[in-house]
N, C-alpha and C positions, 0 to 999 in steps of 0.2 A: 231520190237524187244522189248522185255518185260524190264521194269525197270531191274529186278534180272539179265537177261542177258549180258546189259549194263552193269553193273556195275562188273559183273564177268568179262568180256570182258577187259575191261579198266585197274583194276587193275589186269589181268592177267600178266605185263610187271615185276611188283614189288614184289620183296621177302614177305616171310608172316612178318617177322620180322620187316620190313617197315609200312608196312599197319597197324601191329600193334603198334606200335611207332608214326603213325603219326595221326591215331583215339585218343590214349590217349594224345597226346598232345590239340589236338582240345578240348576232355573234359577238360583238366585241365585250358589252356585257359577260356574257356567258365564258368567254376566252378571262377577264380581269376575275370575274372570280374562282375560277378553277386555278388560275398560276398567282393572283395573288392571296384570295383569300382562303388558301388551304394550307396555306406556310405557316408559323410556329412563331409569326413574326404580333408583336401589338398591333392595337391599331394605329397609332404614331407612323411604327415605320413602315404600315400598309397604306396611309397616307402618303409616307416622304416618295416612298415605291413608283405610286400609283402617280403623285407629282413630277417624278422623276421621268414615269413611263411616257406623259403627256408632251414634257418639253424637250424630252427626244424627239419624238413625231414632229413637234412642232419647229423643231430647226432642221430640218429635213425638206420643207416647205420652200421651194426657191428664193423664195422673200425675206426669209430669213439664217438659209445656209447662209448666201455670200457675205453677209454679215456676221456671223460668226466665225467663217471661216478667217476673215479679214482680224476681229479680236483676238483668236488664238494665235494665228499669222508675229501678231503684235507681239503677244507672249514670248510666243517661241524666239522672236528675233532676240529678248530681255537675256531669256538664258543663255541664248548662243554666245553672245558678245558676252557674258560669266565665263561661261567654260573656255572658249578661244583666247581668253586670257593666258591662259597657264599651256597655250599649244604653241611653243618657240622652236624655232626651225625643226620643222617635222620633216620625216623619211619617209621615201612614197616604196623604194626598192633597196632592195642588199646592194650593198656598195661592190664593185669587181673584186677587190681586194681586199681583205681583212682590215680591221681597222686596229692598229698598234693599241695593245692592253694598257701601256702608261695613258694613251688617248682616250682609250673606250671608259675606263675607271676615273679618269680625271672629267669626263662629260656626267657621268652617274654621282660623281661625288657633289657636284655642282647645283644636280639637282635636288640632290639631297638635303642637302645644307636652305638648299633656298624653302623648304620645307619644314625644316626643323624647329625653328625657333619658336612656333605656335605651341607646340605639343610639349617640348620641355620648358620652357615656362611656365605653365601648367592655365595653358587659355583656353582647352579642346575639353569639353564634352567626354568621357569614357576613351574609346580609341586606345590609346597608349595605356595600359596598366601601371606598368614600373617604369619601363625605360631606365635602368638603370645599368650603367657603360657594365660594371664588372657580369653582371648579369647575363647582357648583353655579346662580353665575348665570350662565355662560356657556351649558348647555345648557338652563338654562329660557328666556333670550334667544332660542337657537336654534328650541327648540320654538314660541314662539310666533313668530317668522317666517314659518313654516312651517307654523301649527296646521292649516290650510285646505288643507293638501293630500294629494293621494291618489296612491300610484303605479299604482294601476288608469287614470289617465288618465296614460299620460306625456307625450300633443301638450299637454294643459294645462299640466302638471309636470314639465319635462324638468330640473329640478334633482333633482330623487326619480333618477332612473336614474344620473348623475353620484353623489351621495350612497353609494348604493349600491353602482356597481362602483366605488367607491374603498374602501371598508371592506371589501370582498371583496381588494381587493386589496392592501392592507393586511395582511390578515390570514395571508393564502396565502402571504406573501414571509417573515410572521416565523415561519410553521410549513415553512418551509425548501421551500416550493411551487415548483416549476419554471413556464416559461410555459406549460405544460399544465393546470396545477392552474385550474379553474375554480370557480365557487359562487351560491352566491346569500343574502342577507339573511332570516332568520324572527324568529317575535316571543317569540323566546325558546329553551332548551335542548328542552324537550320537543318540540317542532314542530318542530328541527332531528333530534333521533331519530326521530319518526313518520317524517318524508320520506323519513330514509337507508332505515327500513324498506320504505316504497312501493315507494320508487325500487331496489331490491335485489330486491323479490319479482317487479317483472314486468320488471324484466332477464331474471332466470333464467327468467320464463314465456315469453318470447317468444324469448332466445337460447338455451334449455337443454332447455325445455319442462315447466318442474316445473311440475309443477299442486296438488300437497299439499307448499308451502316449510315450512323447519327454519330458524331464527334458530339460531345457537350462541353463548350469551354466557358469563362470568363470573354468580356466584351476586351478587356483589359490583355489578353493574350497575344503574345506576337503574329503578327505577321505570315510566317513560318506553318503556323496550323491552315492557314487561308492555302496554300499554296501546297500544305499534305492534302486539302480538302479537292483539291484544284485538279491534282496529278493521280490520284489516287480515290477520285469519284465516291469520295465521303459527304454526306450530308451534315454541313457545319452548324449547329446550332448555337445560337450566342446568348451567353444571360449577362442581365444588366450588373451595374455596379450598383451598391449604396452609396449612400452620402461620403460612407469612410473610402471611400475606392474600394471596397471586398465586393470579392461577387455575392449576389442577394442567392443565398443556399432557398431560399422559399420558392423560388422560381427554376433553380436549378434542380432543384429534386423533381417539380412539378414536372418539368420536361424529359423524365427518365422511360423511356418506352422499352419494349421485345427488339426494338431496331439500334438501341445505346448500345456503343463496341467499349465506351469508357469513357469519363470525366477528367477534366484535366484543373490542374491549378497553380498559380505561379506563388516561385518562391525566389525574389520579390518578381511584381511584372514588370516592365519595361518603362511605360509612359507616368508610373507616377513613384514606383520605391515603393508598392505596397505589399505587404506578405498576404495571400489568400488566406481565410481559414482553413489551414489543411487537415488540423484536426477533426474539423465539423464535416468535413469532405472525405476524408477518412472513414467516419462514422457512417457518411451515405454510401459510400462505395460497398463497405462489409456489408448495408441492411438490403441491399439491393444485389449482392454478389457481381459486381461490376468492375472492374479496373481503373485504379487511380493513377493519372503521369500527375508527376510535380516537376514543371517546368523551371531548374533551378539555373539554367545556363548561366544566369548573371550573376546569382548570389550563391553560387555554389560552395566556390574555394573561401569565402569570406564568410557569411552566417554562421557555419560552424564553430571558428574559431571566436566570432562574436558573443555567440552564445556564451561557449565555454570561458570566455571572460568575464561576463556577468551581465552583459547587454540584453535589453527585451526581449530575444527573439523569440517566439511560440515555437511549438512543434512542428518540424517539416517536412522530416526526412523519412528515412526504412524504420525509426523509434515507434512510426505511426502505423497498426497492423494492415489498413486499409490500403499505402502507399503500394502501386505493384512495378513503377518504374520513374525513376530520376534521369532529368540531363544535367549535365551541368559543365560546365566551360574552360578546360584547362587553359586557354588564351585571353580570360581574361580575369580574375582574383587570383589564377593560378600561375601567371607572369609568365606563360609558356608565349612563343611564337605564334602567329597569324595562324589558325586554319587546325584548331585541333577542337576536340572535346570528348565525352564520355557518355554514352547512353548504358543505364544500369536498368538490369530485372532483377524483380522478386526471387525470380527461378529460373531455370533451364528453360521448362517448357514455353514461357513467354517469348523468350529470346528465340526459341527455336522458328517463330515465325518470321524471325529477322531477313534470315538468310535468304538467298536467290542460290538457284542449282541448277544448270541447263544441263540436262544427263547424253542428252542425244546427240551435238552440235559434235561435225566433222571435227574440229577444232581436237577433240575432248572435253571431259569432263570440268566444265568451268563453275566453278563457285564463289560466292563474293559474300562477306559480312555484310555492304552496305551498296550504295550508292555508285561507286568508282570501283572501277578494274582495279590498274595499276595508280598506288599512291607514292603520295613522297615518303620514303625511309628517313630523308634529314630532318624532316618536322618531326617525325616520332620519336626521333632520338634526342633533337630539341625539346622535345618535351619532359619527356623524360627525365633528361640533363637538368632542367629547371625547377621539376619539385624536388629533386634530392639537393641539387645547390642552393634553393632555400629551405628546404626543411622544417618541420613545424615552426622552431621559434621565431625563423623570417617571417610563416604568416602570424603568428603570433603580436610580433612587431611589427609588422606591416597596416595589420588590425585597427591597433589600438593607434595608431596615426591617424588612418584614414576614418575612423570613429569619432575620431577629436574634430577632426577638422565636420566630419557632418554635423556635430553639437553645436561647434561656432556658425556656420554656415545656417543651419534651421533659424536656430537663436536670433540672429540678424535680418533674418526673414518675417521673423515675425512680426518682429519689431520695428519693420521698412513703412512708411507709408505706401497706401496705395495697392500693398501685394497683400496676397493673401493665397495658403497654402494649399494645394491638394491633396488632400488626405496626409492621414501623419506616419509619414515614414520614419522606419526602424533601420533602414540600410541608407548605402550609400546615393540613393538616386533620390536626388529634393524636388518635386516638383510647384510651379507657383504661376498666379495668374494676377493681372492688374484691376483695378477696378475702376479707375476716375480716367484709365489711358490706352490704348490698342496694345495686346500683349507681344504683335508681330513689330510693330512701331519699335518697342522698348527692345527686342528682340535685333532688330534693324542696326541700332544704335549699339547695341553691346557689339554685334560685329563690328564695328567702323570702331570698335576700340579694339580689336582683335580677340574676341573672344566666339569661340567655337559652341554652340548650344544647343540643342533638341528645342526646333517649335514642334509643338504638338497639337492635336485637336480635336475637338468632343471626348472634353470641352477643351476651348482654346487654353492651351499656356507653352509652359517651357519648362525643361528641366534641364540640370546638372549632373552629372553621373560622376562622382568622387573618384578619382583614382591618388595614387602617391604623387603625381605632380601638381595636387591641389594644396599639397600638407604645406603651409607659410604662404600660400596666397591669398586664404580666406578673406582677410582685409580690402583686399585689392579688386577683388570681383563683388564684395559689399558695396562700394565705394563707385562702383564702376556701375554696377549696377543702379544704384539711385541717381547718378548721372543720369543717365542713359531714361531712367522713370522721368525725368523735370525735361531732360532735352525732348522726348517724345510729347510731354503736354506742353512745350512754347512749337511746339511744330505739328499742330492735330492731324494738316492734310498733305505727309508727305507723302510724294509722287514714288521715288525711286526707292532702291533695295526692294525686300523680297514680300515687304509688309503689304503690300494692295496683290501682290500676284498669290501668295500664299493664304489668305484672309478670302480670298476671290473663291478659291482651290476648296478651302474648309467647307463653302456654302453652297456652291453648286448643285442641283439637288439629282440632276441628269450626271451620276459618277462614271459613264461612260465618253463623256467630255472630259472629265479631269483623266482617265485613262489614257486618252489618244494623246492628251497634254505631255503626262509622264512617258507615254512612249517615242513622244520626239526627243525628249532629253536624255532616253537612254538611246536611243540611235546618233546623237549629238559625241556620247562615249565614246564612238568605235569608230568615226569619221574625222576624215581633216579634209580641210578647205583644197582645194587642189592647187598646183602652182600659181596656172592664171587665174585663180579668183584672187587667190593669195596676191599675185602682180595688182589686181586691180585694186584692192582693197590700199596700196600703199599711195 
């Protein structure tokens, strides 16, 4: 008997409806363990995956689209009527006529002001470093010096390259940089992570020959690596936390394969103030001949000087033989202007994968350090202007402020009913979570007193990011904050603020719904209501 008979034969007993029901099952089976369980992932988050993958499908179903479609609908209306607050007489087109410079300056000062008072009082979350006016007019002086220049042309601008490798170098001496240590200037933290990522994937593809790279980071890592992983078709692999917030090195080593381009580790990370072991990371990187970033964007300009005061801090920097590149953040310990930072290598050779070089392009010969063509010449000269006008004993002093005030701030934390900390931070970012009350709730309530703060989650809490406009409020956000704990427990089921939409956001387990969520609020950005909606709405 011929195979095709057979098998005619056999399932000749079973309806068609059967046989087709139980072939697509066997695909779908066959399809969940090839994409999900060949991943790098536990079984936990092959679980949440695989949950996730279900209640996608399953609101896809018309019975249960329009109903979802209607809850986020709901959503989205919450945030719009947020953001539409702060959109007062908007401009659809250029006005015919110029608008008078006392006019145009007196509209921008207005806005300004109506913005200020949050961040110099010192109620905002990070954001603002120093804000301080003399400061302040020194690299606005600078900027405009300089507004008109580009370091895309340096025969024009050969102060743009001077600017430059002085702040690199700057930078590399106070992260304990040998004359090896080289770098270059980006416009900011993120664009120093993308690069380290470029610049790592085709090292390995040209020195190693990986062709399918692996990132290894900390769970606990910005953002910023998801988005080199994103653009730059790197495979992100993620290792959990410990109980202390460190990344668990037993599982990070475990995950070290022929396809690892480098491991990464923050110094402090983001979501909780915690320093990685970078030493122990150090040590995997040399037994494995691998590359270590140490992601210092936040605690760059400030650990140093902590250290060398006599504060905790472990080893982090180029001290460490393993480390083979640093970022770290002139905008923000470093009290420079919006939009600057610093990516340093071990060597030339690392950095030389930085580069882009189009050799053939009618144009000519175009070359670029990073990201962007033509950059701004006033930020870099801003920057600049701002670590020589404070100068070490500014961070010096600036340090030992913003160190005091985390002492008092942990201190009072501990000691709060109801909270309880995450992990024990050495820098300036505290984070803490409630226990008897909803951390979004308590979160809700500090807003409504005016305070600016990082909700965070997985796990759920919130944090403070220290800068100099905390130094003499610590009392006042203690105080504010245990309010804020008792008002949330006489109010267990409040409706409004960001506590049910952001709590909602945390648990979802379909993160392709919290995606479409976030991209109507970033489309929310760059729109205004039009005249006659505007009419109608009055």
């Amino acid at each position: 008997m011929s195979v095709k008979n057979y098998i005619n034969q056999t399932l000749s007993h079973y309806e068609p409806y059967k046989i087709f029901l139980g072939g697509a099952s066997l695909v779908a089976l066959a399809w969940v363990s090839s994409h999900f369980l060949s991943s790098d992932k536990d079984f936990r988050e092959i679980a949440n995956d695989i949950f996730g993958f279900l209640i996608k499908k399953a609101r896809a179903l018309p019975v249960l689209s329009s109903k979802v479609r209607e809850e986020c609908q709901k959503i989205s209306a919450k945030v719009e009527d947020k953001v539409r607050e702060t959109d007062t007489n908007p401009l659809y087109e250029l006005p015919d006529e110029p608008i008078d410079p006392s006019e145009l300056i007196a509209k921008m000062e207005a806005l300004r002001d109506a913005e200020e008072f949050h961040w110099r009082q010192g109620f905002v979350s990070g954001a603002v470093y120093s804000g301080d006016d003399n400061l302040k007019e020194i690299t606005t002086k600078a900027y405009g010096l300089f507004v008109h220049c580009n370091p895309l042309h340096l025969d024009i601008f050969p102060s743009m390259r001077k600017f430059e490798a002085e702040v690199v170098r700057f930078t590399k001496r106070m992260l304990s940089g040998g004359d090896g240590v080289c770098g270059v200037m980006t416009a900011g933290g993120t664009e120093s992570l993308l690069m380290t990522v470029k610049a790592y994937r085709d090292y390995a593809k040209e020195k190693r020959g990986i062709t399918r790279p692996e990132l290894i980071i900390p769970l606990s890592c910005h953002a910023a690596f998801d988005k080199a992983a994103c653009y730059f078709n790197v495979k992100l692999i993620k290792i959990p936390l410990n109980s202390d917030m460190k990344v668990d090195l037993k599982q990070l080593k475990s995950k070290i394969t022929s396809n690892t381009i480098a491991i990464v580790g923050s110094a402090p990370g983001f979501p909780h103030g915690v320093i990685d072991d970078i030493q122990s990371l150090s040590a995997i990187a040399l037994e494995h001949n691998i590359p270590l970033h140490v992601d210092s964007c936040l605690g760059g300009f400030i650990l140093p000087w902590a250290r060398e005061l006599g504060y905790p801090i472990p080893p982090f920097d180029f001290s460490l033989p393993g480390v083979t590149s640093m970022s770290c953040d002139t905008h923000k310990y470093g009290f420079a202007p919006k939009g600057s930072s610093v990516l340093l290598f071990k060597n030339l050779e690392y950095r030389h994968y930085l580069y882009f070089v189009a050799t053939d392009w009618p144009g000519g010969i175009y070359p670029s350090p990073g990201l962007p063509g033509s950059r701004p010449g006033g930020l870099i000269a801003a920057c600049w202007a701002a670590l020589l006008s404070t100068g070490k004993k500014g961070y010096r002093e600036a340090t030992i402020r913003i160190m005091q005030s985390q002492k008092k701030i942990k201190e009072g934390l501990k000691n709060m009913q109801d909270v309880v900390l995450i992990g024990d931070s050495q820098t300036p970012v505290i984070a803490w979570t409630t226990t008897r009350v909803g951390i979004y709730s308590v979160a809700d309530y500090m807003n409504k007193k005016g305070w600016h703060l990082n909700s965070l989650h997985k796990p759920s809490c919130m944090h403070i990011c220290l800068t100099l406009r905390h130094c003499g409020r610590e009392e006042a956000f203690l105080n504010d904050l245990a309010e804020s704990i008792q008002e949330a427990k006489n109010n267990p089921n409040l409706k409004d603020g960001s506590a049910p939409i952001y709590g909602m956001m945390a648990t979802i387990p379909d993160r392709s719904l919290v995606k479409e969520m976030v991209w109507s609020y970033i489309c929310l950005l760059y729109t205004s209501p039009s005249p006659r909606d505007r009419q109608k709405s009055r």
